[in-house]
N, C-alpha and C positions, 0 to 999 in steps of 0.2 A: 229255479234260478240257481245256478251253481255258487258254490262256495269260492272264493279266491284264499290263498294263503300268504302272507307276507312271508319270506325269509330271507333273512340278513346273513349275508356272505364275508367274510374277510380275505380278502387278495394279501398273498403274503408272499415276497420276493427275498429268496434264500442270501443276495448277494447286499439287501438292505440291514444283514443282520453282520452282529459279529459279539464274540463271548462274554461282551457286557451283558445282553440281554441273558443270558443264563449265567450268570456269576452271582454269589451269594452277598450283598453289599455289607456283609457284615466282616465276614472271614474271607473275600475274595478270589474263593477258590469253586470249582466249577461242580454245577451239581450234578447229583449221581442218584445213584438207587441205592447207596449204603451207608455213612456216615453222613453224605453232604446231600442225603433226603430235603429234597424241597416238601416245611411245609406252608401252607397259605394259614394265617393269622386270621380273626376278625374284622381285623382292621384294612384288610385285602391285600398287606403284604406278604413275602414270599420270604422266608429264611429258613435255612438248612440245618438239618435238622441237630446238628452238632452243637454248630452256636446257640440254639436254643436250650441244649443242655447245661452249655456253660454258664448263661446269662443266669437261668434257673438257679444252677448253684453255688455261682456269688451274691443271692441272695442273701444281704445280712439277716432279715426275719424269715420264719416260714408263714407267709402272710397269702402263700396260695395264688399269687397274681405277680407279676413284672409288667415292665416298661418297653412297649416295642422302640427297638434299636434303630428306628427310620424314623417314624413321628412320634414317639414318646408317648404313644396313646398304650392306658392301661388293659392288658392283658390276663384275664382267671385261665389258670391252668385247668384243663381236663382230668374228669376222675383217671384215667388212663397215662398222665404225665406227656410228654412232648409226643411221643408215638399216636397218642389218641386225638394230635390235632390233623386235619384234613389236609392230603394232600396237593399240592398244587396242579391240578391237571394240566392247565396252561402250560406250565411249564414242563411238565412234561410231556408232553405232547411237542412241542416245542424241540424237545432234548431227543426224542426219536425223528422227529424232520431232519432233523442238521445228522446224528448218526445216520440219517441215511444218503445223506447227501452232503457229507462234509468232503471237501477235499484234502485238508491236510489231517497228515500223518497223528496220531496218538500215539508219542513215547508209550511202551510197555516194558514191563518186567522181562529180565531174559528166563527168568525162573519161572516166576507165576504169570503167567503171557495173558491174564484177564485185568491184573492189577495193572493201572495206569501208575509212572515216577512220579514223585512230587517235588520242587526244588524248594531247599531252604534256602531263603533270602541272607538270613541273617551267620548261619554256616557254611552258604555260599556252595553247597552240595547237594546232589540230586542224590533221589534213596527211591526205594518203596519199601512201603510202611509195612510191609510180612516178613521184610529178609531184615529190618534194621532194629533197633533195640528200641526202648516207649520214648527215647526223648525228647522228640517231636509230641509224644500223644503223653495225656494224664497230667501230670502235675508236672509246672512247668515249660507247660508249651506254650503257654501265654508269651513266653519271652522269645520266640520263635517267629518269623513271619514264615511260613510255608504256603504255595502255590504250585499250581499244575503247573509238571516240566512243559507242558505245552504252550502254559502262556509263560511260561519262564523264556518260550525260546522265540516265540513273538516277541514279545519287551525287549529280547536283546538285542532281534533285529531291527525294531524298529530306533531301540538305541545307536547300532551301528549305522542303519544309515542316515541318521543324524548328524553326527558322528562325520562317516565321509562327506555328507553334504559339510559341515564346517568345513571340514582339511580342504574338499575342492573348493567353497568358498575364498579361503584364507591364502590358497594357491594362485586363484583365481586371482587375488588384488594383490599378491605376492609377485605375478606376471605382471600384475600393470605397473608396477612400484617399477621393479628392473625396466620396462618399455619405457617410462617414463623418462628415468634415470638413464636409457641408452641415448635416449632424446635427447635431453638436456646435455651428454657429452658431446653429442654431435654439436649445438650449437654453441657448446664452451669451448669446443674446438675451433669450431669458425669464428665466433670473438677474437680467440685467443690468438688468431691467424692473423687476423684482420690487425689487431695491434701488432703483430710482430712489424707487418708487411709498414704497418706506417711510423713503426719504431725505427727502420731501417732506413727506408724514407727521408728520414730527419737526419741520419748518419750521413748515408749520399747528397742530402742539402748541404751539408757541413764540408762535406769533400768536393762538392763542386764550387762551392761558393771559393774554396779556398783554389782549384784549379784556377778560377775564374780570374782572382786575384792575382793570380802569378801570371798569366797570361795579359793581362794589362798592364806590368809593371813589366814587363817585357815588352810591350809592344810601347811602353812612355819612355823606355832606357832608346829602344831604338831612334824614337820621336829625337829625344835628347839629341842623341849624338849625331842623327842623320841633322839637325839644325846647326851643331859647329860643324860639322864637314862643310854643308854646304855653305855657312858663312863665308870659309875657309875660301871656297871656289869661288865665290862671288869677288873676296877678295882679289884672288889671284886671277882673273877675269878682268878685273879693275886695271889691274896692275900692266896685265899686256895690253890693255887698250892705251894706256898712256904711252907703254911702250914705243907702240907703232906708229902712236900717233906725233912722238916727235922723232922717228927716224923719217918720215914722212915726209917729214920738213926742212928735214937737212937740204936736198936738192938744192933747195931755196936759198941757203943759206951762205955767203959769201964772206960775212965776219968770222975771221979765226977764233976768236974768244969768243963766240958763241956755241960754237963748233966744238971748241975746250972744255966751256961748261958744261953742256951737254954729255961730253965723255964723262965729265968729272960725276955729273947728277947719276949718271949708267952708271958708274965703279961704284957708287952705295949704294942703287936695287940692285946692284948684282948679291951685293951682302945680306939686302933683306928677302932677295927671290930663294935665297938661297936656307932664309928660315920657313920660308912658306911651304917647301917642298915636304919638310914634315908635318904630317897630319895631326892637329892639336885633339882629336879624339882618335881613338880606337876601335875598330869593331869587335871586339872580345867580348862574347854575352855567352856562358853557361849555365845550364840549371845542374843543382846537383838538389839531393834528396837523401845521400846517404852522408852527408857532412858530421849531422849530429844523431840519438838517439830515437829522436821522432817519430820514425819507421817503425821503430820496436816498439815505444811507446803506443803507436796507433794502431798497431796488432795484438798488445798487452790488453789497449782497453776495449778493442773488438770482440777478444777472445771472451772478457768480460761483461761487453754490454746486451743487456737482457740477461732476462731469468726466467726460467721455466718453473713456478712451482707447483708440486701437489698433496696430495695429503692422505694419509692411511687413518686417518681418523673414521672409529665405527659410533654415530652419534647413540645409538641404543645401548650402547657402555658406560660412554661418557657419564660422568657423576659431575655434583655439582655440591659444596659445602656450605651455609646459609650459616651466617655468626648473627650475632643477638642486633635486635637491629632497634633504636629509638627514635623518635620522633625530632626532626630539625635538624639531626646527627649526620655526620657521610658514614654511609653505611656501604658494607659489600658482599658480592657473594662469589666465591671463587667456581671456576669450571675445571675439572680435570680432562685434558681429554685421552684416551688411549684406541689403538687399532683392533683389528676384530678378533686376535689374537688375547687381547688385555692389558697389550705391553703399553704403558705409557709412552704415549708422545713427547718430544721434547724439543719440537721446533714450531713456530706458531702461523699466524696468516690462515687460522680458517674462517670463514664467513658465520662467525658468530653472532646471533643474534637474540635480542632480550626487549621481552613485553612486561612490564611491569604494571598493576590496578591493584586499585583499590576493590575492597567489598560491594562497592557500588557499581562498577567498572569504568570506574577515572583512569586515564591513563597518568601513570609518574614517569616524570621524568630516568631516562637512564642511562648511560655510556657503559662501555663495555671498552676495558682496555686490556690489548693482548700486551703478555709478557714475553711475547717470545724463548719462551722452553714449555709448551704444551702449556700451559694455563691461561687462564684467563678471568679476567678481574671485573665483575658488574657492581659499576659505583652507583647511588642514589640515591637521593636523601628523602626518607620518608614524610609527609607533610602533617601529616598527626597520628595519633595510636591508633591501633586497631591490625584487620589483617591484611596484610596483600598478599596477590598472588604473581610469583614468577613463573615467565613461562621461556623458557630456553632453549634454541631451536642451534644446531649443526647442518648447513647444506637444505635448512628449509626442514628439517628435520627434528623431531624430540628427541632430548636426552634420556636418560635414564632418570625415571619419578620426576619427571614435569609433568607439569606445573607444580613450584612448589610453594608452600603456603608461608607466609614469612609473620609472625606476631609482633607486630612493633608497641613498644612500651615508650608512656612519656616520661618514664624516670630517667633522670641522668644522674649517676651516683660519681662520686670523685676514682679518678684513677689508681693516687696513692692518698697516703694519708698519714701526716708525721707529727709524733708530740703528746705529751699530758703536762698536766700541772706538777712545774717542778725547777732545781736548778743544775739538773745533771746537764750533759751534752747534751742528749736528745729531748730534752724537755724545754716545755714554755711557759712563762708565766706572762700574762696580761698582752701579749701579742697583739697591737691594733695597729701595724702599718706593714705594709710589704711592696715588694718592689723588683723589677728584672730588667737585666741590660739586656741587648738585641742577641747576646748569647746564649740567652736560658739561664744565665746565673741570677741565683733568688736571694734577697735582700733582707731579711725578717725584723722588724723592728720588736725587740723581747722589752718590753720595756719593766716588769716587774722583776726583770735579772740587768735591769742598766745595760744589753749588750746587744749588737746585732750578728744573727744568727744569718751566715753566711749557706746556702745550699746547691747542689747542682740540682739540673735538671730533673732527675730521676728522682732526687728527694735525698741521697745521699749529703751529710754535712762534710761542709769543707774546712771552715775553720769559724771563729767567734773574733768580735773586732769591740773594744771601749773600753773603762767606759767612758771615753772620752766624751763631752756632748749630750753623755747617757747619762747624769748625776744624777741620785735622790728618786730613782725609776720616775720620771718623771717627763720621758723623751714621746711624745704626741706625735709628730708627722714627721715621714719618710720619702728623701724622693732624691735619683741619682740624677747628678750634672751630665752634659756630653763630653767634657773632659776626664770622663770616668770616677769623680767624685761622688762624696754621697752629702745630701744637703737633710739635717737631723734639725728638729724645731723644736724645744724645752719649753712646754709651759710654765716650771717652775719658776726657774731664772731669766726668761721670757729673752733666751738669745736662740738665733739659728744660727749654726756648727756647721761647717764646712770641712768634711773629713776622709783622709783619703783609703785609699782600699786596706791599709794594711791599720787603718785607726787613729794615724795621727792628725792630729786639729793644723788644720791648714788656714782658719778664718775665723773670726765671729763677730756679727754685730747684730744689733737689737735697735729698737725705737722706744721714746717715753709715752708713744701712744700705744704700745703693747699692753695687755688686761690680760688675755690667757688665749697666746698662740696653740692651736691643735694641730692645722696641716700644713704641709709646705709641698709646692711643686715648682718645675724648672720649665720653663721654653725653650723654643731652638734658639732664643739670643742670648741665653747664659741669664736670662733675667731671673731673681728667685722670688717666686710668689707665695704668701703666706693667709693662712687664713686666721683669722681672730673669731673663737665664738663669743668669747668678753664682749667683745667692744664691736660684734655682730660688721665685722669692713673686713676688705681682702687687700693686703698692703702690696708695691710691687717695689725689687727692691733692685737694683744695678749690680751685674755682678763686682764690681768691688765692693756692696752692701752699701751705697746709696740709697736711701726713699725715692723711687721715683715719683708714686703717687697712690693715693688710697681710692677706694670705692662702696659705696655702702651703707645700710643704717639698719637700728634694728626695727621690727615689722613682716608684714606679710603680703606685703604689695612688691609690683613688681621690682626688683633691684636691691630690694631690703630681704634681712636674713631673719631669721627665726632662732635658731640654732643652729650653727654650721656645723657640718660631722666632717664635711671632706672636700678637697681640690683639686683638682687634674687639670691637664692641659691637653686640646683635640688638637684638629687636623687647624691650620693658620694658624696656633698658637691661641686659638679659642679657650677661654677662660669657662669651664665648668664645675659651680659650688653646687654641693646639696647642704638640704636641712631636711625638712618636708617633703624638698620636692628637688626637681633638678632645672636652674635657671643656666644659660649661657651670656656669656660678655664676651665684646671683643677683647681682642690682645692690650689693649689701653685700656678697658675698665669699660668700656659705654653696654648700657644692657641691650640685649640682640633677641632674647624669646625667651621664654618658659617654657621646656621639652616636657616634664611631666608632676601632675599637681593633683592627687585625688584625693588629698588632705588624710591620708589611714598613713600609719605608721611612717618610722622612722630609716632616712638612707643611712649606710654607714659608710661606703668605700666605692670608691667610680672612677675609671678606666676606659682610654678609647684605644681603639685598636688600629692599624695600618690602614682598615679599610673602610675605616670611622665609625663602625658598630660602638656601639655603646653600653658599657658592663657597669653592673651596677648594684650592688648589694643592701637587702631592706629585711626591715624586722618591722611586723605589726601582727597586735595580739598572740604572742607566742610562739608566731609561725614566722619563720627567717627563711630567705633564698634568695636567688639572686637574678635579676632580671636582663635581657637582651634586647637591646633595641639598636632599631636603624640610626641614621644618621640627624633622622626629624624627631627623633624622640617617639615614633610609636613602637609600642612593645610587640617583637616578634615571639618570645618565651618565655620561661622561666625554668630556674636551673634548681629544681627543689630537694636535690640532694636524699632522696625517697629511706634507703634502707642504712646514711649515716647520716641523718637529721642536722642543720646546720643550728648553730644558739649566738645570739649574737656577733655575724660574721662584719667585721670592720672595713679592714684593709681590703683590696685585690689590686693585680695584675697581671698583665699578657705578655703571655711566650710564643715563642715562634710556634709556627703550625696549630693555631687555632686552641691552642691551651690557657688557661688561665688560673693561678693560685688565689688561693683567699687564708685569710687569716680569720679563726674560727675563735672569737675573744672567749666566747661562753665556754667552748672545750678547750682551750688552750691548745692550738694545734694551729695546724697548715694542711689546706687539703687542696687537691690538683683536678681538674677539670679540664674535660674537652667542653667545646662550647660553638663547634660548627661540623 
């Protein structure tokens, strides 16, 4: 019986291979039969024989053995050192198939025409290593990466066409962008047509309707006068029928005196035929058109009606400036726009448009208002802290760094900020009331200097007015009349002062139910209302300082006061006291609701505003700020004055555009607030 033998074949397809399978995975350069000796490991891997010298002799001990550089499996060196480990035949055998059968080119030396170049990566220069100096080899090559110029010129081509595949990509959607954009002129063209054609349309409605017009009043003049014409003829129609009708008669007639009369009635139609032959109208009807300027006018406004406009705006320039932006604030962010050139723009109308979200992607509200000189203005009020993102588009287009990230903060710090403890000009001592007429000028009641502290808007002082009213620092509540007075309330001498702009007392009276007036405020009927925290009632007073009537008692039920800190007047002349909490009365005293009651600290100063928001100043356990609410009394925010802390804030009031001052009794000062 014969013997069979098993033998296993390897099929090997030269074009399955490529210079990884012979590359060193250590030193990544291609192996040889001189330095870059493949040799095969224990552990059946394959490294050359270089790298194993080096490995070797960054041994920090001589312990005889390393760490293969592929699976970290331990390696004892041969009594023979790296030479005496076994070659890899695999590979090379491997290394003679492909030299015999490779197709591309091996860079060579033009000198040593057997030395293969090698490239350094890292000096970015090809060499070979007989013609160059040891930099590359011995100490210091480590900091080198060197590779065959051959796969050096692989790598670059496969980098290049990389490389042009982006550019034709990037070309590619570079064409569709332009195709797109030639589209899109086309039908902004034909829009654009389309309104003209019915812009023009409405011109020729205008000019015919007005043809139409003249043509009817021309054909109602003729109406006119062809009706007295022909009245005219009917008359004189009338006339010769009578005529004839008694010459007719005469034949008949044999009486002389009749015959007489007869002549006689002729001789007066002779007088009135003789007005009838004038025509009591006229045919005279002309148009004219050049009488007045109208012509000119109506080619003045043709020549201007319609507008063509366009725009050199390049949206991928365009910037965009992003200012600090807080919570409940109007906030903004400006666009610049400029052409492709980078000249700034300076005329506006582009189709600017603004996505604003939150972290979550809530869309916020936004508008976008052109200023007409290239910029543009994205208003929006952020709804609480944290981040959004703007995203800002030209022509459907991104700007330059869109979308951008906007950090909104819920601090709201004062604008400006005026004053210390003191009796100079700029100083205050015990500030607890303030006050602003519909100009911005600011009212301070200084009462540990007996005087009121006159300011503009900016915070600039204007002048000091008392101490009339002001005696014994003892002046408690501040509040200005509509006749431009200012209405000051003394709890010491327990009178309210009536005083005019320049200081002098123009009034005073008081009541024997006064105990210790603190605040006072005015209606729109001149009425002066006063609050007593003594005697826990709010008095209302005529303006000639009449009692009209009291309201009140002390307690903590509804209508009854606790401690009153303060008094204002809303929108109807709505009566609003705080103590604890903040109750409203009608304009007569009747109690209407309780807006806010959560029994923690104390109010000091409260203010409605134009559009009935409700400002309102509180101090508990330490922490003072000042709160916003709507109309019903719920709390939209608070105004916590982050990095210049408020201490005892008393007094406030409201200035035009959403501003608001406060009197800071604890720092002695005045600080200015935006507050929407």
């Amino acid at each position: 019986m014969m013997s069979s033998t098993l033998v296993e074949t390897v099929s090997i397809n030269y074009d399955d291979f490529n210079d990884s399978f012979l590359t060193c995975g250590t030193c990544l350069c291609l192996y040889d039969s001189i330095e870059h000796n493949p040799k095969l490991l224990p552990c059946s891997h394959t490294v050359c024989k270089n790298c194993l010298e080096r490995i070797i002799a960054a041994q920090p001990l001589d312990t005889g053995s390393f760490r293969c550089p592929i699976c970290r499996e331990t390696i004892h060196v041969p009594q023979g050192g790296v030479s005496a480990f076994p070659p890899s035949f695999l590979v090379n055998q491997l290394l003679d198939l492909m030299a015999s059968q490779r197709r591309d080119v091996v860079p060579k030396c033009s000198i040593h025409s057997n030395q293969e170049l090698l490239f350094c990566e890292t000096c970015d220069i090809v060499f070979c290593t007989l013609c160059t100096d040891n930099n590359h080899n011995g100490r210091g090559a480590s900091e080198h990466t060197v590779i065959p110029f051959a796969i050096a010129i692989k790598r670059m081509s496969e980098i290049l066409l990389y490389k042009a595949h982006l550019c034709i990509k990037n070309l590619n959607g570079a064409y569709e962008n332009i195709s797109d954009e030639l589209r899109c002129l086309e039908q902004s063209v034909d829009r654009t047509l389309d309104s003209i054609n019915r812009s023009f349309q409405d011109v020729i409605a205008v000019i015919e309707k007005r043809r139409h017009e003249c043509l009817q009043l021309v054909r109602k003049i003729r109406e006119d006068k062809r009706t007295v014409l022909k009245e005219q003829l009917d008359l004189i129609h009338g006339e010769k029928d009578k005529v004839q009708l008694d010459c007719s008669n005469l034949e008949y007639q044999v009486e002389v005196r009749n015959i007489t009369k007869k002549i006689s009635d002729l001789n007066e139609k002779l007088d009135s035929t003789s007005n009838l032959a004038e025509p009591r109208e006229n045919s005279f009807i002309k148009y004219e058109y050049k009488h007045n300027d109208a012509l000119k006018q109506i080619e003045s406004s043709i020549a201007k009606f319609g507008q063509i406009k366009i725009s050199t705006t390049f949206p991928a320039l365009c910037t965009a400036r992003v200012g600090e932006a807080t919570s409940h604030l109007r906030c903004s962010a400006q666009v610049m726009t400029v052409d492709y050139h980078g000249n700034p723009r300076l005329t506006g109308s582009d189709p600017v448009t603004a996505e604003l979200r939150t972290d979550k992607g809530n869309l916020v509200e936004s508008k976008v208002k052109d200023n007409d000189n290239g910029t543009y203005d994205i208003v929006f009020v952020p709804p609480a802290s944290g981040r959004l993102k703007l995203s800002v588009n030209i022509f459907k287009r991104p700007i330059k760094n869109s979308p951008f990230m906007i950090d909104v903060s819920d601090h709201i710090n004062p604008v400006w900020k005026l004053g210390s403890r003191g009796s100079g000009n700029e100083n205050l001592m015990q500030p607890v009331r303030i006050a602003a007429n519909p100009n911005g000028l600011i009212f301070v009641l200084d009462t540990g200097n007996s005087r009121i502290k006159i300011m503009k808007p900016d915070g600039q002082i204007d002048r000091h007015i008392g101490p009339e009213g002001l005696e014994n620092q003892s002046a408690t509540g501040l509040s200005l009349t509509h006749d431009g007075n200012i209405a000051v309330v003394n709890w010491r001498n327990k009178m309210v002062s009536i005083i005019d702009p320049e200081g002098g007392l123009v009034k005073q009276f008081t009541t024997t139910e006064f105990i210790e007036p603190t605040d006072v405020a005015v209606n729109s009927r001149g009425d002066v209302i006063v609050a007593d925290s003594g005697a826990a009632k709010i008095f209302i007073f005529g303006q000639a300082g009449n009692l009209i009537t009291t309201f009140g008692s002390k307690g903590t039920r509804d209508g009854q006061f606790k401690l009153i800190s303060s008094v204002t007047v809303g929108k109807c002349d709505e009566i609003l006291v705080t103590d604890h909490r903040i109750q409203v009365f009608s304009k007569d005293g009747k109690f209407s609701r309780c807006l806010c009651d959560s029994g923690k600290g104390q109010y000091g100063g409260i203010a409605v505003d134009t559009s009935g928001l409700i400002l309102a100043t509180k101090t508990e356990k330490g922490r003072s700020y000042i709160q916003v609410m709507n109309s019903s009394g719920k709390l939209q925010y608070c105004i916590d004055s982050n990095d210049d802390k408020l201490k005892r804030p008393s007094g406030i009031a409201v200035l035009p555009n959403f501003f608001i001052v406060v009197v800071d009794l604890g720092n002695d000062c005045v600080k200015k607030y935006r507050y929407k």
